[in-house]
C-alpha positions in Angstrom: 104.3 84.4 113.0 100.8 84.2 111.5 98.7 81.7 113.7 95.9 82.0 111.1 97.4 78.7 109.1 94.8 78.7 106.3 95.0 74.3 106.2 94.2 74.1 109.6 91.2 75.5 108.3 90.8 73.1 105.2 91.2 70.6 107.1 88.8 72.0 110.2 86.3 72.8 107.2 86.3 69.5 105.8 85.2 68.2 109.4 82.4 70.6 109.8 81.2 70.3 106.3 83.1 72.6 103.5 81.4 73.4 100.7 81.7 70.9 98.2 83.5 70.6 94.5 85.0 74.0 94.4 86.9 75.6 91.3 89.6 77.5 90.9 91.4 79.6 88.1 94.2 77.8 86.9 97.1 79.7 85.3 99.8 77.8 83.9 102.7 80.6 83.9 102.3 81.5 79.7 100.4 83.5 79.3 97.1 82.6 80.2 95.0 84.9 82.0 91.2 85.7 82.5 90.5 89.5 81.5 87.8 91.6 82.1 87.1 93.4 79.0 88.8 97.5 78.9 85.0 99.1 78.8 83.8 97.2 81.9 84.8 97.7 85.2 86.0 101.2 86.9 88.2 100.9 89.8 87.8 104.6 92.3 90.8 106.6 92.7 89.6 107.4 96.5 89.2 104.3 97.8 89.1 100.8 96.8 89.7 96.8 98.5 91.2 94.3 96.5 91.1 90.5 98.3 92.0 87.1 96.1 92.8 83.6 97.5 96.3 82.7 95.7 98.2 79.4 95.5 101.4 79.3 93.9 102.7 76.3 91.9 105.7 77.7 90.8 108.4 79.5 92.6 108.5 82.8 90.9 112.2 83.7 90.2 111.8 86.9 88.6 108.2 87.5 89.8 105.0 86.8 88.3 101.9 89.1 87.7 98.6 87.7 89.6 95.8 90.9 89.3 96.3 94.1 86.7 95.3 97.0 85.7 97.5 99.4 84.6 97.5 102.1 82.2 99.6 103.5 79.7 100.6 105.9 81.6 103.0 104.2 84.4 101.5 106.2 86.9 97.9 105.2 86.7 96.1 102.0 87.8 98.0 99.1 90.1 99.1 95.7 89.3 99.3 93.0 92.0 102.7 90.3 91.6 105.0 88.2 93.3 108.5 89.8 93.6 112.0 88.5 94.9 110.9 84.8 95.3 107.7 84.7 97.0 107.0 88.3 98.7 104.2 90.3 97.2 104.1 93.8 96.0 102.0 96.7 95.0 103.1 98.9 92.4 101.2 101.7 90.3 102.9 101.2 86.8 106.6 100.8 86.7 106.4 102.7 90.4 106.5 100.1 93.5 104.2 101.4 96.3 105.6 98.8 99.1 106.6 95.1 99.2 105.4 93.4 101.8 107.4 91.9 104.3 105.6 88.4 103.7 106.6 85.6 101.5 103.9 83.5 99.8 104.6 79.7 100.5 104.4 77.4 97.9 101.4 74.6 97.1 99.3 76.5 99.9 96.0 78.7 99.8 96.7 82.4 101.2 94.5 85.4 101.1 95.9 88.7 100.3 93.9 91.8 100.7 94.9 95.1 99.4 93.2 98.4 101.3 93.5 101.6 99.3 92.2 105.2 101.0 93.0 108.1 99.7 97.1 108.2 101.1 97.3 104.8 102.6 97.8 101.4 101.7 97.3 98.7 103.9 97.9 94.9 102.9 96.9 91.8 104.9 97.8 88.1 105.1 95.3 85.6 106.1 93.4 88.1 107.9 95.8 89.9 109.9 97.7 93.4 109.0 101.2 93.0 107.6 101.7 96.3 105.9 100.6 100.1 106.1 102.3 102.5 103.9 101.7 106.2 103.2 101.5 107.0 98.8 101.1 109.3 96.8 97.5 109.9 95.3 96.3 107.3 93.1 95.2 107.8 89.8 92.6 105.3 87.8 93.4 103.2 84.8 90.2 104.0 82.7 90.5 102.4 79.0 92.6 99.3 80.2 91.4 95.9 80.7 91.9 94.2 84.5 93.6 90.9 83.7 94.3 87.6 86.2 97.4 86.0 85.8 99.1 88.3 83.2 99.9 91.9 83.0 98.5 93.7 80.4 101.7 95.6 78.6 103.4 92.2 78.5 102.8 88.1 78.6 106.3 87.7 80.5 106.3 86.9 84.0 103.1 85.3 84.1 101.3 83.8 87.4 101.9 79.9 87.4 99.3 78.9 89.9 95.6 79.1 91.0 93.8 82.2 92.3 89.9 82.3 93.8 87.6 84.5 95.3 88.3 87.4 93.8 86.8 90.6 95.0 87.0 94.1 94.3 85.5 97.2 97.0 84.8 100.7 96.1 85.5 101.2 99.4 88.3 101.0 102.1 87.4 97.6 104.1 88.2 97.6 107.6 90.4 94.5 109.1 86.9 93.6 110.6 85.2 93.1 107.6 87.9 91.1 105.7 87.9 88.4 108.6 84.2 88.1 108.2 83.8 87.4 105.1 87.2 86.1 103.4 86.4 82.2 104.6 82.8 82.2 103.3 81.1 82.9 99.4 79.8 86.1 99.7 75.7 85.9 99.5 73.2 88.0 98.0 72.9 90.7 100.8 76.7 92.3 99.2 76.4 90.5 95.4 72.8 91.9 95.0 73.4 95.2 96.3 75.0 98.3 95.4 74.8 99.0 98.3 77.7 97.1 99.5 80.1 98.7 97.3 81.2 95.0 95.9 81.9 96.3 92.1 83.7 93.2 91.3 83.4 89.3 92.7 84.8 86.5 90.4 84.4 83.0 92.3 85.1 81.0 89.1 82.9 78.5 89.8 81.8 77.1 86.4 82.4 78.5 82.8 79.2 79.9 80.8 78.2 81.9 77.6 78.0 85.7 78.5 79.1 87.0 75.2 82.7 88.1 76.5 85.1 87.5 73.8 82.4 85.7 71.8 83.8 82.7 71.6 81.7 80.1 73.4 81.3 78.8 76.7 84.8 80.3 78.4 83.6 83.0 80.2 83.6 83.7 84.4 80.6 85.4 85.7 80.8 88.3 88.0 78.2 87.9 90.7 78.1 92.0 91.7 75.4 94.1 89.8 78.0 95.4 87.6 78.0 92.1 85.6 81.3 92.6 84.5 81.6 89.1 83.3 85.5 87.6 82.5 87.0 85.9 79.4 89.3 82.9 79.7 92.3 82.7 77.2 95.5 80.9 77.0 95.6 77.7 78.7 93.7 78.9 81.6 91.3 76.1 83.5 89.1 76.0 85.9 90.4 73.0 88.1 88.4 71.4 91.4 91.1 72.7 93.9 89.5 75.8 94.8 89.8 76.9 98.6 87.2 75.7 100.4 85.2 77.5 102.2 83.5 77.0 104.9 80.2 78.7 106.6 81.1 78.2 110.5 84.5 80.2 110.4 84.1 81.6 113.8 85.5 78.3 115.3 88.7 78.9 113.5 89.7 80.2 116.8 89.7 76.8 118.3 92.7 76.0 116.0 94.9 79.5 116.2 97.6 78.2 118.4 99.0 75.2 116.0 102.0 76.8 114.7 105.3 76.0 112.6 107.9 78.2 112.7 110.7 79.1 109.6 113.5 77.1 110.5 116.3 79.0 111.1 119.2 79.6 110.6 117.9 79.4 106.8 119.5 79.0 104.3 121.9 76.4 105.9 124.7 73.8 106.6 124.9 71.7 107.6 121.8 71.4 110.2 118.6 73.8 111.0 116.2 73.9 114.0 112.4 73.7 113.1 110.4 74.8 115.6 106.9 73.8 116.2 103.6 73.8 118.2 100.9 72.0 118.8 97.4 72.8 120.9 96.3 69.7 122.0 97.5 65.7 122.6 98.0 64.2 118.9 99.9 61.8 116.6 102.9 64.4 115.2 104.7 63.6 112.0 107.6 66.2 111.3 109.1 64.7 107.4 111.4 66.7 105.2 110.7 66.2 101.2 113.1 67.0 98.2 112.4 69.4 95.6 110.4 65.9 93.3 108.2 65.5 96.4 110.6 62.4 97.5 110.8 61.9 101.8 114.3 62.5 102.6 114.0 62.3 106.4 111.3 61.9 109.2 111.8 63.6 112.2 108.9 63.2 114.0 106.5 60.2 114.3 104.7 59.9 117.9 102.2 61.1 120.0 103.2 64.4 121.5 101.0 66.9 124.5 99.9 70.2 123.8 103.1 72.8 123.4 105.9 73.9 121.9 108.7 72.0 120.4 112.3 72.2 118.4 114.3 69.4 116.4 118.0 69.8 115.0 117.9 68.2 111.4 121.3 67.8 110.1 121.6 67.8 106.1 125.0 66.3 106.2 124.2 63.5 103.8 122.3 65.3 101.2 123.2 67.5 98.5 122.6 71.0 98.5 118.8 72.9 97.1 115.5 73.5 98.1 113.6 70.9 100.8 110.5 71.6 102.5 109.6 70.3 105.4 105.8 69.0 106.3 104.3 69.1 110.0 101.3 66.5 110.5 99.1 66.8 113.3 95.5 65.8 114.4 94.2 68.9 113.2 96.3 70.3 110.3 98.9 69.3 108.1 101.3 72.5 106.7 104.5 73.0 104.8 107.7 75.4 104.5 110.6 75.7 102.8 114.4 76.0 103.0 117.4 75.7 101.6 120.9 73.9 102.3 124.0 75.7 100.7 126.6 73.2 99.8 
C-alpha cells in the first residue's frame, strides 16, 4: 500500500501555504493534445527520466495515450498510456516493455516517473519504486513529434483528463532525486542550466505567443534551455486545477501513516470490508458515492483515535456497478473504487 496519499498533501499544502492559482493541461479524450513540434526535442537512447503529474477523468476502457513519441518504426521511441482499466504501461512502439502493477485511481493527482538506463526500466508511484524490468536496448525516435494526450500514429484512445509538471531527464534519476523535487516547481538552478540534464519541463502555467504552430497565443512554454516550446490543439485547455505544489514538502512525513486500504474482496456481493487508518484523534467520515456522485451510504461519522480500522458495508439494496467510497479525516480526504456484481 502506498502511504504517500498525494491529497494528504493537497490538503497539508493548502495549510502551509500552496502555491496559488495553478494550471493544468486539460485533455478531453478526442483528440486533443499539446505537441512538441518533430524538429525540437531529442530524447537519449542511453538514459533518460520521464516524470508527469496525471489525473484521470475518465476510466479508460481500452486504454488511453498520456505522453508519446514514437517512431515509424515500432521499435524506436516510447509512448506512455493507461492500459486494462487504470494500470500504466511502457511500451516502445507496438512492443510493451512492462505494465506496472499499479492502477491509477480516478479524479486524483498521481505522479508517475519513468527511469530509463541503458537495460533497465524502473517506474515509480508517488515517489516510491513499483517496477524494475530488464529491456532490450532502446532506440530514439528522431523525426517524430512528442505529443500529450494523443499518440502520434492515431487520434484513438486519447487521454481524458489533466496532466502537469511534465519533465523530461537526459539522465537516469535516482529515487532520491524524484522525491525532492516532484512536490515543488523546479527553479532556475535545473531550468537554467544544462547542467542539470532537464531537456524538457512543461508546467503549463499560462498560454503565450512562441511562434509554435503560428497560430496565436496557444502555445506552452518549455522552461529548460532547449526552449522547446508546445502547441495546443483540439479542445485542449488549460484549467485552474493543477496539482499544487508546495515548497515545505519535507513535512509530508508527518502525514505518511493515514491510509485507506482497497476493499476487498473486490469486485463483490453482496458486502466488502474497507479498511482504514488514521494517525491522530479526528472527526472520520467513511461515505460510499454512486457512479453520478450521489451518497448512497455513510459508514462512518465520529470522532475516532489514532489507528487502524475495518467496516463491513453490505450492498444488498443497491443495484450492481461501479461505487467509490470517500474517507474524510482531519488531515486528508481520499477516494477508491469498486465494484458490486449483481
Amino acid at each position: 500500500m502506498k502511504k504517500l496519499l498525494l491529497l494528504l498533501f493537497i490538503l497539508y499544502c493548502g495549510a502551509m501555504g500552496a502555491e496559488p492559482n495553478r494550471y493544468a493541461l486539460q485533455l478531453d479524450g478526442s483528440g486533443s493534445c499539446a505537441e512538441v513540434p518533430n524538429t525540437a526535442l531529442q530524447i537519449p537512447a542511453s538514459s533518460f527520466t520521464l516524470e508527469a503529474w496525471v489525473k484521470l477523468l475518465d476510466d479508460p476502457a481500452s486504454g488511453m495515450t498520456i505522453i508519446d513519441k514514437t517512431g515509424v518504426r515500432s521499435a524506436d521511441g516510447f509512448s506512455l498510456d493507461t492500459y486494462r482499466g487504470g494500470k500504466v504501461r511502457l511500451h516502445r512502439g507496438a512492443d510493451t516493455i512492462f505494465i506496472s502493477g499499479s492502477v491509477l485511481p480516478l479524479w486524483e493527482w498521481i505522479h508517475i516517473a519513468v527511469v530509463y538506463h541503458r537495460d533497465t526500466v524502473r517506474a515509480y508511484y508517488n515517489g516510491t519504486l513499483t517496477t524494475k524490468q530488464k529491456v532490450a536496448h532502446w532506440r530514439r525516435a528522431d523525426g517524430v513529434s512528442l505529443r500529450f494526450g494523443a499518440g502520434g500514429s492515431s487520434r484513438g484512445n486519447c487521454f481524458k483528463g489533466l496532466v502537469d509538471e511534465i519533465r523530461l531527464w537526459s539522465s537516469a534519476r535516482s529515487a532520491e532525486q524524484i522525491q525532492q523535487t516532484m512536490y515543488d516547481t523546479l527553479s532556475a538552478k535545473y531550468y537554467a542550466s544544462p547542467d542539470s540534464h532537464l531537456i524538457g519541463y512543461w508546467r503549463f502555467d499560462r498560454l503565450e505567443d512562441l511562434g509554435v504552430g503560428k497560430d496565436g497565443a496557444d502555445d506552452v512554454r518549455d522552461w529548460s534551455v532547449n526552449h522547446n516550446h508546445a502547441d495546443l490543439s483540439g479542445g485542449a485547455v488549460l484549467s485552474q486545477s493543477g496539482v499544487p505544489l508546495c515548497v515545505d514538502a519535507d513535512k509530508l512525513n508527518l502525514l505518511r501513516d493515514q491510509v485507506l486500504q482497497q476493499n476487498y474482496p473486490n469486485p463483490f456481493n453482496p458486502s466488502t470490508i474497507i479498511t482504514y487508518q488514521v494517525s491522530q484523534s479526528s472527526t472520520v467520515t467513511l461515505r460510499i458515492y454512486d457512479i453520478l456522485g450521489k451518497e448512497v451510504a455513510e459508514l462512518v461519522n465520529q470522532q475516532k483515535p489514532a489507528g487502524r480500522y475495518q467496516v463491513r458495508w453490505n450492498a444488498d439494496y443497491l443495484s450492481g456497478g461501479i461505487y467509490f467510497y470517500r474517507l474524510t479525516t482531519g488531515l486528508f480526504s481520499f477516494s477508491r473504487k469498486m465494484l458490486l456484481l449483481k
